[in-house]
C-alpha positions in Angstrom: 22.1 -6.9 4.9 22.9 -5.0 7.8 22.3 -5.7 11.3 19.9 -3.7 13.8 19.6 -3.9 17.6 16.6 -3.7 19.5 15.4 -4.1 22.5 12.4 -6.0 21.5 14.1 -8.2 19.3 17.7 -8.1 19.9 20.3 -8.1 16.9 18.2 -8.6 13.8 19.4 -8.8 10.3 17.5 -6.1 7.8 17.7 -6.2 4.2 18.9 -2.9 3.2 15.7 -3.2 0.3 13.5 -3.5 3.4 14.4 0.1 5.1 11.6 2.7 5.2 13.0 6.2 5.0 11.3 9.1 6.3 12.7 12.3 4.6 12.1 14.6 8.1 11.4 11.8 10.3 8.4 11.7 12.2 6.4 14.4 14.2 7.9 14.2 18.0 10.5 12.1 16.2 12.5 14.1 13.5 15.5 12.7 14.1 14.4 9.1 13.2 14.7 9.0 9.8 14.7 5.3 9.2 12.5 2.2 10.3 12.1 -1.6 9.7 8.7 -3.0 9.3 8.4 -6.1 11.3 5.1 -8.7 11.4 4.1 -8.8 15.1 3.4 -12.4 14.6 2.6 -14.6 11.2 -1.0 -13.9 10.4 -1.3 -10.8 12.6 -2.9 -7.9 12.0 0.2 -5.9 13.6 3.4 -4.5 12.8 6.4 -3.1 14.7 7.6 -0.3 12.6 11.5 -0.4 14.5 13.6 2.6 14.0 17.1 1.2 13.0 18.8 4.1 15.0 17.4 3.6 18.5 16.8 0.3 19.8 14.0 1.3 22.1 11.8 3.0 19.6 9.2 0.8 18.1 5.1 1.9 16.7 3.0 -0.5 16.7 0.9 -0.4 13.6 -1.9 -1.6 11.7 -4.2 -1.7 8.2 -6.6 0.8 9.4 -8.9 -0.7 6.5 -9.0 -3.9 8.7 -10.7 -2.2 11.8 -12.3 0.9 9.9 -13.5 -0.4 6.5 -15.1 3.2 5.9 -12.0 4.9 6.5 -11.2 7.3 3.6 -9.0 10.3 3.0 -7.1 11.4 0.2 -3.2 12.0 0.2 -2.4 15.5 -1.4 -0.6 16.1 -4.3 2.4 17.2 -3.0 2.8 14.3 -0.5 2.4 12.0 -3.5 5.4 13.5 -5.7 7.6 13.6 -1.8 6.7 10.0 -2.0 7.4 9.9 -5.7 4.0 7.4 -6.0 4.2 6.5 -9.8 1.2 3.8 -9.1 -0.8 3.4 -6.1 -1.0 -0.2 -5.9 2.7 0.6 -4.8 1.2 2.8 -2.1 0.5 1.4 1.5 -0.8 2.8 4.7 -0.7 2.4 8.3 -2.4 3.6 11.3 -0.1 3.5 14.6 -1.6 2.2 17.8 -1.8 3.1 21.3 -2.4 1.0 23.8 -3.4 2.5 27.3 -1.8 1.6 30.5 -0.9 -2.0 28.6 -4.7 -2.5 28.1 -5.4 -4.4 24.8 -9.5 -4.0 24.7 -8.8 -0.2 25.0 -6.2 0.1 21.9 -6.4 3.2 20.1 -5.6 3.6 16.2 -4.6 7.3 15.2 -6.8 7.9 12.0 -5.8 11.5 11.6 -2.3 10.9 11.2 -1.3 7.7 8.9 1.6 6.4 8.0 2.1 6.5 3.9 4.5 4.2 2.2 5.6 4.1 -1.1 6.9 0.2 -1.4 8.1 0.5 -4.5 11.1 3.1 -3.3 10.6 2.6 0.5 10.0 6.1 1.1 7.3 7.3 3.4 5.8 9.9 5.7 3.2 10.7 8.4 0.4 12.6 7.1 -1.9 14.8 9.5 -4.9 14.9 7.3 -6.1 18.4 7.1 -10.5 19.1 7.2 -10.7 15.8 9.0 -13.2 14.4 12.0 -10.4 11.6 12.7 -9.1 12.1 15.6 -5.7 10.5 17.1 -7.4 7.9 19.5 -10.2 5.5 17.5 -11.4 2.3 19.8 -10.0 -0.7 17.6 -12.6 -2.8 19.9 -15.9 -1.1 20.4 -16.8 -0.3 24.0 -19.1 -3.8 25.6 -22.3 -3.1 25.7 -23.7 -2.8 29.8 -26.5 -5.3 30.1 -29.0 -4.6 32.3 
């Protein structure tokens, strides 16, 4: 076990099994090479994906299958052997979330981009999917419809 700070959480244990490493980090965040997934709350459909180097970086994340049950795109070959998938039940994925000016009914999941994790060695990476329509900003709740 090793201990992590974070602003969002204070001092937390993490199980050194538990890390997530990102060989090259993430895009706008290369330097942050590791991360601890964290259940926003039991029975939530969120996660806090907490870098273990800087206490004030934290995604929020999600099952993009949840919200988009269509959503489908396939992971290249050579992501797959970086990832060293040997059986994609292993194999888990995550969209990050935006949410605008602190506004829950406007979240945004980015589609284009997901987040690719390997559970069996922990090792993951942010795919931009290439000949794609997702775009970085999906409507996890559909706009209300005006009456009138």
């Amino acid at each position: 076990m090793s201990k992590v700070n974070t602003s969002r959480f204070g001092e937390i244990e993490v199980d050194e099994k538990k890390i997530v490493h990102f060989e090259k980090g993430i895009p706008a965040f290369e330097d942050e090479t590791q991360f601890v997934i964290l259940p926003y709350e039991e029975e939530s459909p969120y996660y806090f994906m907490q870098s273990i180097k800087s206490p004030d970086l934290a995604f929020l994340l999600t099952n993009p299958f949840l919200f988009f049950p269509d959503y489908t795109f396939e992971i290249d070959d050579e992501t797959l052997a970086q990832l060293d998938v040997k059986n994609q039940d292993d194999v888990f994925y995550y969209a990050m979330i935006t949410i605008p000016n602190g506004s829950i009914r406007y979240m945004t999941a980015n589609l284009l981009a997901p987040v690719v994790l390997n559970s069996e060695n922990m090792r993951a990476k942010q795919v931009v999917l290439e000949k794609s329509n997702y775009t970085t900003k999906h409507r996890l709740f559909p706009e209300p419809k005006k009456e009138g």
